[in-house]
Backbone as JSON Lines, residues from 0, in Angstrom:
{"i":0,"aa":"X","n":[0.83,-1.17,0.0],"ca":[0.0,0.0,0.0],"c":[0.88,1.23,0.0]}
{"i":1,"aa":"X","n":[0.01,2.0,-0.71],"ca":[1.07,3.55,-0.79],"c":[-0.02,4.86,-0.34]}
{"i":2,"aa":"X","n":[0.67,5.73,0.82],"ca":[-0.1,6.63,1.14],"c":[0.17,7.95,0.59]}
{"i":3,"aa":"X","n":[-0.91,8.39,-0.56],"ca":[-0.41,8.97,-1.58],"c":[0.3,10.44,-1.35]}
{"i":4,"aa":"X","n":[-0.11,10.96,-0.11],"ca":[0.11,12.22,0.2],"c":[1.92,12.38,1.17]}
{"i":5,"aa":"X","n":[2.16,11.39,1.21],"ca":[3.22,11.04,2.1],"c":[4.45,9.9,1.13]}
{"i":6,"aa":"X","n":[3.79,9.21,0.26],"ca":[4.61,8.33,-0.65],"c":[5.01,7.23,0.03]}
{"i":7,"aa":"X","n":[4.69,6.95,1.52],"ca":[5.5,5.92,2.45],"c":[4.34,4.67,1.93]}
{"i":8,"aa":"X","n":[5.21,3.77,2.03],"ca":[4.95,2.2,1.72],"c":[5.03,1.3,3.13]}
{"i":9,"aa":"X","n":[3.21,0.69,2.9],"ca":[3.38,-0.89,3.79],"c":[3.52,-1.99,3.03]}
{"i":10,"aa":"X","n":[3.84,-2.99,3.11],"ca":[3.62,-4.1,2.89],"c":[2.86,-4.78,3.76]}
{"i":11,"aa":"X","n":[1.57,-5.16,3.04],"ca":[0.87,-5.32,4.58],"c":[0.84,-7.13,4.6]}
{"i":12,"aa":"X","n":[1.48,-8.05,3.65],"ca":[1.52,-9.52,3.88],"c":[2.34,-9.92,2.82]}
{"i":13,"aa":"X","n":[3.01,-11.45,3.36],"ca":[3.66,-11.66,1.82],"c":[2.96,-13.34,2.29]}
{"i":14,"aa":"X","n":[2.48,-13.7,1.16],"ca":[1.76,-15.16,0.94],"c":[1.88,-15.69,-0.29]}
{"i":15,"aa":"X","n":[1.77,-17.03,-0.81],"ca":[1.84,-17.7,-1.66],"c":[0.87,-17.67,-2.36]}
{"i":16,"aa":"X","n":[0.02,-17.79,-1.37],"ca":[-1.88,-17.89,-1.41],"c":[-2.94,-17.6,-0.63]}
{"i":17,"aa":"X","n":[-2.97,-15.77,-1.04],"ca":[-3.66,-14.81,-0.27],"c":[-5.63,-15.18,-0.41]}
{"i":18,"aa":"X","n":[-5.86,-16.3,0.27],"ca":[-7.57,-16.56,0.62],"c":[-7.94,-15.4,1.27]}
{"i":19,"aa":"X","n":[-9.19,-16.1,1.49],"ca":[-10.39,-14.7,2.37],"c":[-9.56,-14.72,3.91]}
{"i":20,"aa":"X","n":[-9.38,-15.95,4.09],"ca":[-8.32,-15.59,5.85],"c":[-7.69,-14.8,5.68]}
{"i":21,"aa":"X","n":[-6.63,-14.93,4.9],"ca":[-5.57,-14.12,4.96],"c":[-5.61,-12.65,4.83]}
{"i":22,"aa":"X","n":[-6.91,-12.31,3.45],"ca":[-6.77,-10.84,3.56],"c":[-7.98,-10.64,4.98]}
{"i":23,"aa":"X","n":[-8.78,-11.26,5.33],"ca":[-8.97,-10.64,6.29],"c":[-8.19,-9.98,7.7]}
{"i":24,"aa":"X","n":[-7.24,-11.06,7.43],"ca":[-6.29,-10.62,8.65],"c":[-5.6,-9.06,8.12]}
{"i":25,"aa":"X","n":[-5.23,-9.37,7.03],"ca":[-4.74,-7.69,6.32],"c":[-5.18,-6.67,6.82]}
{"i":26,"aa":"X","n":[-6.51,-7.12,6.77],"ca":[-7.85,-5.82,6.5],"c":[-7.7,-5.41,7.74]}
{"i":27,"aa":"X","n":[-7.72,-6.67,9.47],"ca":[-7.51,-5.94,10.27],"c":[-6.21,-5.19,11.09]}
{"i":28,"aa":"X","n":[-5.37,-5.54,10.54],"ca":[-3.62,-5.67,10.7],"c":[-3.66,-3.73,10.26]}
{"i":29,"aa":"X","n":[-4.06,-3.62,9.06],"ca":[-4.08,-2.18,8.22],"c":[-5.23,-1.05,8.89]}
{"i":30,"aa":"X","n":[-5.99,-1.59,9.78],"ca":[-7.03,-0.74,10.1],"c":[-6.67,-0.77,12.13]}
{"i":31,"aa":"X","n":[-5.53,-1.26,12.36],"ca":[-5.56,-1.41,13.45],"c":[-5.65,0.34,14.24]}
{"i":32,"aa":"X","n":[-6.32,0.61,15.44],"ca":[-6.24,1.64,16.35],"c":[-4.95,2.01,16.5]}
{"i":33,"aa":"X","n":[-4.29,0.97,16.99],"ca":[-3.12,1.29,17.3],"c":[-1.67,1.53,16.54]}
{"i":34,"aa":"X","n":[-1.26,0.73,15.25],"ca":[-0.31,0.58,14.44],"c":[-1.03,0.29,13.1]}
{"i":35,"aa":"X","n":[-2.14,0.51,12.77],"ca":[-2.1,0.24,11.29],"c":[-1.97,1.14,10.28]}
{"i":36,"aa":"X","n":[-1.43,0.41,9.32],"ca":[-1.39,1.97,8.43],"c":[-2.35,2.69,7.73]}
{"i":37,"aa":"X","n":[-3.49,2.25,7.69],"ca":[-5.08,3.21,7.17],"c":[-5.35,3.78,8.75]}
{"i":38,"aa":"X","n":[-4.64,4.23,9.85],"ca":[-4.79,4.84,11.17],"c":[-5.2,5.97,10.18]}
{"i":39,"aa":"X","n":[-6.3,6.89,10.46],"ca":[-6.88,8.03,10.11],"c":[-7.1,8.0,8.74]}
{"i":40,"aa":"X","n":[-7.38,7.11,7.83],"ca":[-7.78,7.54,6.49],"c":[-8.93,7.04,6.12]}
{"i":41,"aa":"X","n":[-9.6,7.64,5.16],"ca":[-10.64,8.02,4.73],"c":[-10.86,7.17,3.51]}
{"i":42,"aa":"X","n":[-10.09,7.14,2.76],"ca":[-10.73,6.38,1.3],"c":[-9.45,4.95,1.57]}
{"i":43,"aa":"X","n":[-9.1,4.52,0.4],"ca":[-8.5,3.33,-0.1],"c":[-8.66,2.66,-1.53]}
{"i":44,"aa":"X","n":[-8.2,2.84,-2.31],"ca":[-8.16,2.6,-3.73],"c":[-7.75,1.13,-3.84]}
{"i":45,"aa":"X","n":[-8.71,0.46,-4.24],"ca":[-9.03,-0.88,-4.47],"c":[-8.74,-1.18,-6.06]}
{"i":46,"aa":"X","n":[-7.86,-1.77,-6.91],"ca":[-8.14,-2.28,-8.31],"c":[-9.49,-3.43,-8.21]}
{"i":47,"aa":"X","n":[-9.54,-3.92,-9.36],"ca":[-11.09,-5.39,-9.47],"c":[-10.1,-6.82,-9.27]}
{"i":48,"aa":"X","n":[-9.33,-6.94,-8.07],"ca":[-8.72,-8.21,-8.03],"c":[-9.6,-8.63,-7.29]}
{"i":49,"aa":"X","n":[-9.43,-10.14,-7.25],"ca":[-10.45,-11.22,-6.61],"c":[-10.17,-11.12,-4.82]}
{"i":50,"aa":"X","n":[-8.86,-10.9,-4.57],"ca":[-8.63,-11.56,-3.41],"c":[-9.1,-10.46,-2.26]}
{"i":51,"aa":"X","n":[-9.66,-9.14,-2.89],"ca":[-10.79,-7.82,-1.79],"c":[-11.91,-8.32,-2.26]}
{"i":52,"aa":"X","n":[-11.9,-9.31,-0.98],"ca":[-13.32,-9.93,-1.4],"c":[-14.04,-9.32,-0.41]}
{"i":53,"aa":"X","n":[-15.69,-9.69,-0.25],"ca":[-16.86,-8.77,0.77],"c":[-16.28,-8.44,2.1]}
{"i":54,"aa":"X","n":[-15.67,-9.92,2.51],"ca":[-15.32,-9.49,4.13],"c":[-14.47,-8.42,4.6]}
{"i":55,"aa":"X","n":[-13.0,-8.39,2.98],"ca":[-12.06,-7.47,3.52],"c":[-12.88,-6.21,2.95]}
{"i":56,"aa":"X","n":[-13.62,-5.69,1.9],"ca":[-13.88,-4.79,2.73],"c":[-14.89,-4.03,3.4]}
{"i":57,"aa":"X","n":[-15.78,-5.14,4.13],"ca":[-16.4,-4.91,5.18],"c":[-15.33,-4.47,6.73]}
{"i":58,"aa":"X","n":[-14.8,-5.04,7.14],"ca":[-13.69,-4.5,7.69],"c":[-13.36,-3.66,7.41]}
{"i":59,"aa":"X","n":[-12.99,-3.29,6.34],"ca":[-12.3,-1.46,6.37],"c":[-13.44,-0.55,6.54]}
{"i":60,"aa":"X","n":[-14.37,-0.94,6.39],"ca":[-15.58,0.13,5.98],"c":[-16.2,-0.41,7.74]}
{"i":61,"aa":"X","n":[-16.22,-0.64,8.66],"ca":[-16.5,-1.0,9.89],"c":[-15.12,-0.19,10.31]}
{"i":62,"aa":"X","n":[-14.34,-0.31,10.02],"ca":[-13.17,0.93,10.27],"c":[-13.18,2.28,10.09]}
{"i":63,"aa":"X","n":[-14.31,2.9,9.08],"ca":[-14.28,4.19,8.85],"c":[-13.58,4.27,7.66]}
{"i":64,"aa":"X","n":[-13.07,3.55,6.93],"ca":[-12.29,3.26,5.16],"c":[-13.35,3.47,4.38]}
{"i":65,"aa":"X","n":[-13.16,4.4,3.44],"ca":[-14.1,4.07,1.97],"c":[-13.25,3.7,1.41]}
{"i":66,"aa":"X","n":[-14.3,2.56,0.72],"ca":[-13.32,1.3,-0.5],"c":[-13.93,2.41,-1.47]}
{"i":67,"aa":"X","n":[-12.74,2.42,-2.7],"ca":[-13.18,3.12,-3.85],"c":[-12.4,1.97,-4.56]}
{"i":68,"aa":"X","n":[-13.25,1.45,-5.66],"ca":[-13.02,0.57,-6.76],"c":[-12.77,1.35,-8.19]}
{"i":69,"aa":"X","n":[-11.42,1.01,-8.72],"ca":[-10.83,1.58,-10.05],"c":[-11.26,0.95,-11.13]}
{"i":70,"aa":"X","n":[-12.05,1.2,-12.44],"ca":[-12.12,0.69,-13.16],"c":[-11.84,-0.18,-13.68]}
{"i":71,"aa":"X","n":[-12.2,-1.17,-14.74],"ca":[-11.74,-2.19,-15.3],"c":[-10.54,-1.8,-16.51]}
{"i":72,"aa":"X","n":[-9.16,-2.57,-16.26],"ca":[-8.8,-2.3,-17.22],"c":[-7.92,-1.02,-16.67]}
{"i":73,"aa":"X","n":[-8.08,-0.03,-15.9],"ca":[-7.43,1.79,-15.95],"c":[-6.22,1.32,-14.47]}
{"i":74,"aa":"X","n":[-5.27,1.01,-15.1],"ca":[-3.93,1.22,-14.22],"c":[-3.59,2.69,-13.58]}
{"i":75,"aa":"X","n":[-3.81,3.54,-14.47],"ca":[-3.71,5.02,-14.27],"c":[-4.75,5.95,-13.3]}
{"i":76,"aa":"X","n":[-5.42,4.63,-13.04],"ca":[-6.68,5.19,-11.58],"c":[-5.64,4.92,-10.36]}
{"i":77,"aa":"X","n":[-4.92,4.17,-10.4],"ca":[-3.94,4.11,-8.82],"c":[-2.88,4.15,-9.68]}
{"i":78,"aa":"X","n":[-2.03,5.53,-10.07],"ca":[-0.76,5.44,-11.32],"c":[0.18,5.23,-10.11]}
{"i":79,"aa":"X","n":[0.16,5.57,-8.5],"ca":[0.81,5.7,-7.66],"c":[1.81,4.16,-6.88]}
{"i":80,"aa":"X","n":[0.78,3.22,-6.75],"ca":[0.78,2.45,-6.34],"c":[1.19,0.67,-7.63]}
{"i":81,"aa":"X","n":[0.48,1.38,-8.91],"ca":[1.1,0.32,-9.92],"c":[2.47,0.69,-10.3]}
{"i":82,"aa":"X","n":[3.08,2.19,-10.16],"ca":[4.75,2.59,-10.87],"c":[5.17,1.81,-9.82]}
{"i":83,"aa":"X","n":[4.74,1.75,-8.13],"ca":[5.77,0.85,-7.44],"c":[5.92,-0.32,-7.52]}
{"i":84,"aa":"X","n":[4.73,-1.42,-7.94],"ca":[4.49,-2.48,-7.87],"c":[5.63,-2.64,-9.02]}
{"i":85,"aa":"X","n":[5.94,-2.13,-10.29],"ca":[6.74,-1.55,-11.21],"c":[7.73,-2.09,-11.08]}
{"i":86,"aa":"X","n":[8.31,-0.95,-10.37],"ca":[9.63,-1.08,-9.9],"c":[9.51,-1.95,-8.8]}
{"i":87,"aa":"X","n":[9.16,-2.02,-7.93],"ca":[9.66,-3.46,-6.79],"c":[10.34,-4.65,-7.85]}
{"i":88,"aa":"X","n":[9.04,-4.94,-8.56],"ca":[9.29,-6.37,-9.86],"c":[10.45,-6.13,-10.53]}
{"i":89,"aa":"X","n":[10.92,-4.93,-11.49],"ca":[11.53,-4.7,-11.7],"c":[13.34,-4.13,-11.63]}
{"i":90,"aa":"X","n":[13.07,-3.88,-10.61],"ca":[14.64,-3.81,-9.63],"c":[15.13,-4.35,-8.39]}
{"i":91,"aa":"X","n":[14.06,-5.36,-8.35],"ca":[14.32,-6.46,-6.99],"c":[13.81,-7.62,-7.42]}
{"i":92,"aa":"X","n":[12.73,-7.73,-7.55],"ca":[12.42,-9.0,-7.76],"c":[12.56,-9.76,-8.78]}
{"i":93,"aa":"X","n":[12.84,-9.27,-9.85],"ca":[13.71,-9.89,-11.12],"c":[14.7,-10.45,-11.24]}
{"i":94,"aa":"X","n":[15.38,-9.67,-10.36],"ca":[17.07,-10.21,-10.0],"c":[17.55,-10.42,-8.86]}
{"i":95,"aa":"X","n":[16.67,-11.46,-8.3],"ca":[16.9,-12.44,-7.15],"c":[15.99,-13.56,-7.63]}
{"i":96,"aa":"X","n":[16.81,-14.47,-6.84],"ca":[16.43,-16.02,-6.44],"c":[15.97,-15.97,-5.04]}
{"i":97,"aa":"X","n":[15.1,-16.35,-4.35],"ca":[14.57,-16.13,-2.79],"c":[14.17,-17.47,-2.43]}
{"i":98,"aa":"X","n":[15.01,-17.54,-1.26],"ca":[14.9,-19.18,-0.97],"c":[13.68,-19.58,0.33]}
{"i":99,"aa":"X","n":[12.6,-18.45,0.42],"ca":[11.83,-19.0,0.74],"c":[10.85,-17.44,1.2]}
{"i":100,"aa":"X","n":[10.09,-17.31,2.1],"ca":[9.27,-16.55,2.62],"c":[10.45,-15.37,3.14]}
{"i":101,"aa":"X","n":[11.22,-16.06,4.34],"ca":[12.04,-14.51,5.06],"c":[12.97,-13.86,4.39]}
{"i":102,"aa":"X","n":[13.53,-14.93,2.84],"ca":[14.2,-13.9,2.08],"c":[13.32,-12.74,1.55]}
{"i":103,"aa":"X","n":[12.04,-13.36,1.14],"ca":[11.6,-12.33,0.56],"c":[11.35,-11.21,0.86]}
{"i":104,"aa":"X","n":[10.48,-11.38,2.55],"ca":[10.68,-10.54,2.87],"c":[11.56,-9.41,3.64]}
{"i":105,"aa":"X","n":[12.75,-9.62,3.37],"ca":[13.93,-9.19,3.89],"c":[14.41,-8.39,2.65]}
{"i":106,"aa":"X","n":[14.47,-8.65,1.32],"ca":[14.09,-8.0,0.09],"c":[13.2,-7.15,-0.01]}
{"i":107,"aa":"X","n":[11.84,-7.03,0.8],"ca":[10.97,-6.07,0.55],"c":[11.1,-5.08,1.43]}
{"i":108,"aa":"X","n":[11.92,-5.32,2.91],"ca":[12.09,-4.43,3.92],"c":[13.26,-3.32,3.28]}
{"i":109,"aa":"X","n":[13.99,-4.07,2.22],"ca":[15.43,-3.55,2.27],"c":[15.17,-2.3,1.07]}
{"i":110,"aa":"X","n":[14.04,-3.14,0.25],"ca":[13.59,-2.25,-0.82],"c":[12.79,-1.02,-0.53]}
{"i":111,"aa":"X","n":[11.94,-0.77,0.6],"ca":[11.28,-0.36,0.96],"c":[12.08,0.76,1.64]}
{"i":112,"aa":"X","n":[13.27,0.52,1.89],"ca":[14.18,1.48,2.89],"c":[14.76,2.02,2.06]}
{"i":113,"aa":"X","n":[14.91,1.64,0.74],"ca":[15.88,2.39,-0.5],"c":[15.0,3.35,-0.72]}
{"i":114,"aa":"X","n":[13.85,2.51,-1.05],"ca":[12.58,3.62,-1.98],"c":[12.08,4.21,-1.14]}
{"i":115,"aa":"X","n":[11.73,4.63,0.28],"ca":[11.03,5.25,1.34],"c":[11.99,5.49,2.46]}
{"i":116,"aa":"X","n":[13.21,5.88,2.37],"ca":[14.14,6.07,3.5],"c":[13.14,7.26,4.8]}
{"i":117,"aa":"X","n":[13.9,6.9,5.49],"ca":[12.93,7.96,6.89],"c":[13.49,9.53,6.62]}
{"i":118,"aa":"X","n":[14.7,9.16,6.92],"ca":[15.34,10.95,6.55],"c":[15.28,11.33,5.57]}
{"i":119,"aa":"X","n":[14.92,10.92,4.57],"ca":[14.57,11.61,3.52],"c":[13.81,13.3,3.62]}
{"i":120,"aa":"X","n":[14.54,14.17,3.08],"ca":[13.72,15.28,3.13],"c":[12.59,15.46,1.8]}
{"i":121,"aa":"X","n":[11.36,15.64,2.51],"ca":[10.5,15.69,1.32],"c":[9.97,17.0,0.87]}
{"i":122,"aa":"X","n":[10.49,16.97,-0.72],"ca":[10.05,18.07,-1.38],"c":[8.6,18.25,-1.82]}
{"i":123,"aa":"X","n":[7.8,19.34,-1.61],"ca":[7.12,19.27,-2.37],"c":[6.55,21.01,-2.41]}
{"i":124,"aa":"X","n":[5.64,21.03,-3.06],"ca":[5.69,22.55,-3.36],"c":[5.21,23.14,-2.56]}
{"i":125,"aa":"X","n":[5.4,23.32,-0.85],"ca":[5.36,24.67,-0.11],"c":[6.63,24.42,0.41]}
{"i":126,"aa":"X","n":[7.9,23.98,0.02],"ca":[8.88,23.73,0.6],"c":[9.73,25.07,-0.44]}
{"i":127,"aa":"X","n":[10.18,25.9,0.76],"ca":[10.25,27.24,0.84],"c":[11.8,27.8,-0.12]}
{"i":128,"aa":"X","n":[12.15,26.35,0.16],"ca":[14.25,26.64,-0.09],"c":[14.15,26.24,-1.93]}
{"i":129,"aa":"X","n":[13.21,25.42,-2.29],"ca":[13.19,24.87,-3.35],"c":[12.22,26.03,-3.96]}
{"i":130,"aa":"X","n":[11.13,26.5,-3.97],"ca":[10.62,27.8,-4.52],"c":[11.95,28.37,-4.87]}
{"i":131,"aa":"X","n":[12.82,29.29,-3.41],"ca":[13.64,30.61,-3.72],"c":[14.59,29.87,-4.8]}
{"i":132,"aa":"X","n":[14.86,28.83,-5.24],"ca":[15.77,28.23,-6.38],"c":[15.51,28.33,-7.43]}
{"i":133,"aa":"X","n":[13.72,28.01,-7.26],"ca":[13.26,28.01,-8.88],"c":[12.8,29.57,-9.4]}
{"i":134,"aa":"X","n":[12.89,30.18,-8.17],"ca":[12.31,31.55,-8.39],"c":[13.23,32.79,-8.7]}
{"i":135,"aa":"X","n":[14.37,31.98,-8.12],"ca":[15.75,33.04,-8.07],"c":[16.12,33.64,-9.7]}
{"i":136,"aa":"X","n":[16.11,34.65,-9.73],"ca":[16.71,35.34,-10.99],"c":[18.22,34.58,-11.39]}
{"i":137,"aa":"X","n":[18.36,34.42,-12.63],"ca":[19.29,33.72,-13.3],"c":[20.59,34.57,-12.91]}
{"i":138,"aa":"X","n":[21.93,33.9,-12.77],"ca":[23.26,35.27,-12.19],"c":[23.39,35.9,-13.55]}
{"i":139,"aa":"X","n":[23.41,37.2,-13.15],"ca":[23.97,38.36,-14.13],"c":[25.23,37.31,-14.97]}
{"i":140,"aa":"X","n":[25.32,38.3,-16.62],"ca":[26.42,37.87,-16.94],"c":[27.77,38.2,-16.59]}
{"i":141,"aa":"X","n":[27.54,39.35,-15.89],"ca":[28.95,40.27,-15.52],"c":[29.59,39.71,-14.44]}
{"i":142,"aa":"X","n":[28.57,38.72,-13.19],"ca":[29.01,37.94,-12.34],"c":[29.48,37.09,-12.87]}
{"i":143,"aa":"X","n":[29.03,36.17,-14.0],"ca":[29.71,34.67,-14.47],"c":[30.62,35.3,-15.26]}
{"i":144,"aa":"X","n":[30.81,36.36,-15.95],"ca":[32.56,36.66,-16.44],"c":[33.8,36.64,-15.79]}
{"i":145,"aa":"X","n":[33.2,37.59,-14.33],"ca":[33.84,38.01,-13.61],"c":[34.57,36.17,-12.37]}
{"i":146,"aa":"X","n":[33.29,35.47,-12.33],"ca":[33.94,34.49,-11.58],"c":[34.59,33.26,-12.95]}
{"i":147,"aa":"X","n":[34.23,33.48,-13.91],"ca":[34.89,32.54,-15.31],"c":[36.24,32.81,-15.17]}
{"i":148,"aa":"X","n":[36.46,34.39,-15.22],"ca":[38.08,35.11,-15.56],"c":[38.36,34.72,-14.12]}
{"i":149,"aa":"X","n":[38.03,34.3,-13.03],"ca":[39.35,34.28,-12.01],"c":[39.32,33.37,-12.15]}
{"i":150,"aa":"X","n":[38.86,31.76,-12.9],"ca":[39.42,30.56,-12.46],"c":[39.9,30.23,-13.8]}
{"i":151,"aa":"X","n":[41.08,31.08,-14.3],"ca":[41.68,30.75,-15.91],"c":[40.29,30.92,-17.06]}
{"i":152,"aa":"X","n":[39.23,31.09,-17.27],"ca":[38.27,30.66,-18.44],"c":[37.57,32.51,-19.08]}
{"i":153,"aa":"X","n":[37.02,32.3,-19.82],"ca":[36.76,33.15,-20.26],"c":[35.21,32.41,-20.95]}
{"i":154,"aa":"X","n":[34.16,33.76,-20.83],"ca":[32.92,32.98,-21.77],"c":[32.68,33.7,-23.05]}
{"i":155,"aa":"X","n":[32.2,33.17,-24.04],"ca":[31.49,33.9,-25.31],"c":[29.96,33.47,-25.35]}
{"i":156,"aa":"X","n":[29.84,34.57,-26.33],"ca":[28.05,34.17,-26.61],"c":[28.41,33.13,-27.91]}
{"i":157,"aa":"X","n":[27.29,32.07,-27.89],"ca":[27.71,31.05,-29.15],"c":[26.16,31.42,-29.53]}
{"i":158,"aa":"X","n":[26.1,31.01,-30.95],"ca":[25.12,31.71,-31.99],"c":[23.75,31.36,-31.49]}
{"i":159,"aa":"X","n":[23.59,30.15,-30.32],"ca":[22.32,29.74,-30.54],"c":[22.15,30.29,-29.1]}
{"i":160,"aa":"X","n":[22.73,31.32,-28.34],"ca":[22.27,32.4,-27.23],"c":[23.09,31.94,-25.92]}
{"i":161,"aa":"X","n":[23.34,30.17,-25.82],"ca":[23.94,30.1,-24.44],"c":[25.77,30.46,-24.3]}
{"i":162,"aa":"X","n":[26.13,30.36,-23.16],"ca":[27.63,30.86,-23.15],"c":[28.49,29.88,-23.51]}
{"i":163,"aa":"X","n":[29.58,30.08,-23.84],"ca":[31.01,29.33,-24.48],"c":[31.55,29.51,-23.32]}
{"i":164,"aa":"X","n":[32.22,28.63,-22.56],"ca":[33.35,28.38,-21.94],"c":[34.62,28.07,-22.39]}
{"i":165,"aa":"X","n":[35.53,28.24,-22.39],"ca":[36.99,28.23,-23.06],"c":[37.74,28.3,-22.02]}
{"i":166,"aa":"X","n":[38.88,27.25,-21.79],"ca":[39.92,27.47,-21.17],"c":[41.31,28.09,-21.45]}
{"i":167,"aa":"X","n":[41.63,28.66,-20.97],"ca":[43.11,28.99,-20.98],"c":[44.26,28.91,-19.91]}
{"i":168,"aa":"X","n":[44.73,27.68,-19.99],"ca":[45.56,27.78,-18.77],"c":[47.17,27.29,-19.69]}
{"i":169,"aa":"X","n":[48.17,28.44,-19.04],"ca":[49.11,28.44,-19.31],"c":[50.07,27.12,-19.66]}
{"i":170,"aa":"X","n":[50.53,26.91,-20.97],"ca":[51.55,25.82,-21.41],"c":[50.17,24.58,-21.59]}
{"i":171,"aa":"X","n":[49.32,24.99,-21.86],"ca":[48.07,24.4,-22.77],"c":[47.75,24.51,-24.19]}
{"i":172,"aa":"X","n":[48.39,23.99,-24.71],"ca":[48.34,24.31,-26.03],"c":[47.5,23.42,-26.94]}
{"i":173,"aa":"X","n":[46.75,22.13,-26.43],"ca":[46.19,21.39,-27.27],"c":[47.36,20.54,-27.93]}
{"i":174,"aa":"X","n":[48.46,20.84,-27.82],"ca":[48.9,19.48,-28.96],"c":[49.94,18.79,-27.97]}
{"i":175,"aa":"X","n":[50.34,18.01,-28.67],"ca":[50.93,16.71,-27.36],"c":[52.44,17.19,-27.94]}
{"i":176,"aa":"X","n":[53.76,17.02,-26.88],"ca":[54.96,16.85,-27.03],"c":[55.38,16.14,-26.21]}
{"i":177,"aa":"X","n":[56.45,15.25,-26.85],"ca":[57.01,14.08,-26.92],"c":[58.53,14.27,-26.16]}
């Protein structure tokens, strides 16, 4: 599961052969008071797989969950949650052999810490330092001459508007001696 506003990932079971037991246990594992990860949410984006069957989500919805069901066929109704399924398959689980249940999931913890690290600082657009970057006026050219010429270089305008860099550093001549 992916919580779209936050990007953090559960894995909420790994099974061979996810029956109505099993996701029921999901359903209550994910809706728990205390540690689950639908703690305070409101909807839940369901694709048309077999294994959210009535009970699981009667449980979420006895939790305060609205099940919302994605069309038949539209990957791009949860684009969030299929790019990871994506990549998990694709940069982990492709290229391993897993010799049983705790490799795997020892693979999904490890993946999960690459793709969702904790310290991660998260950008997103009221993040104040990343605005003044994108907002910041481009440096004068008289500044980038001025810091070009003290480190040996010099710039030109090249025909299609951006600057030429050129080096010049002394007993550089471009050709090789022997």
């Amino acid at each position: 599961m992916i919580h779209h506003a936050t990007r953090a990932v559960a894995i909420a079971g790994v099974t061979t052969t996810p029956d109505a037991a099993f996701m029921a246990q999901v359903a209550r594992n994910i809706t728990d008071e205390v540690g689950g990860f639908l703690r305070g949410t409101r909807y839940l984006i369901l694709d048309l797989d077999t294994k959210f069957t009535d009970q699981f989500q009667r449980i979420l919805q006895d939790a305060g969950v609205e099940v919302v069901r994605t069309a038949y066929q539209t990957p791009n109704m949860n684009a969030f949650a299929e790019r990871w399924v994506l990549s998990v398959k694709s940069e982990c689980l492709d290229r391993m052999i897993f010799l049983g249940e705790a490799s795997l999931r020892r693979a999904f913890r490890e993946y999960d810490a690459h793709f969702n690290p904790s310290d991660r600082t998260k950008v997103s657009a009221t993040n104040s330092s990343l605005q003044r970057r994108m907002l910041a006026p481009p440096p004068s050219s008289s500044s980038t001459n001025a810091s070009a010429e003290s480190c040996g270089t010099t710039t030109a305008q090249r025909p299609d508007g951006l600057p030429r860099v050129e080096s010049h550093q002394p007993g550089n001549t471009g050709h090789r001696t022997s």
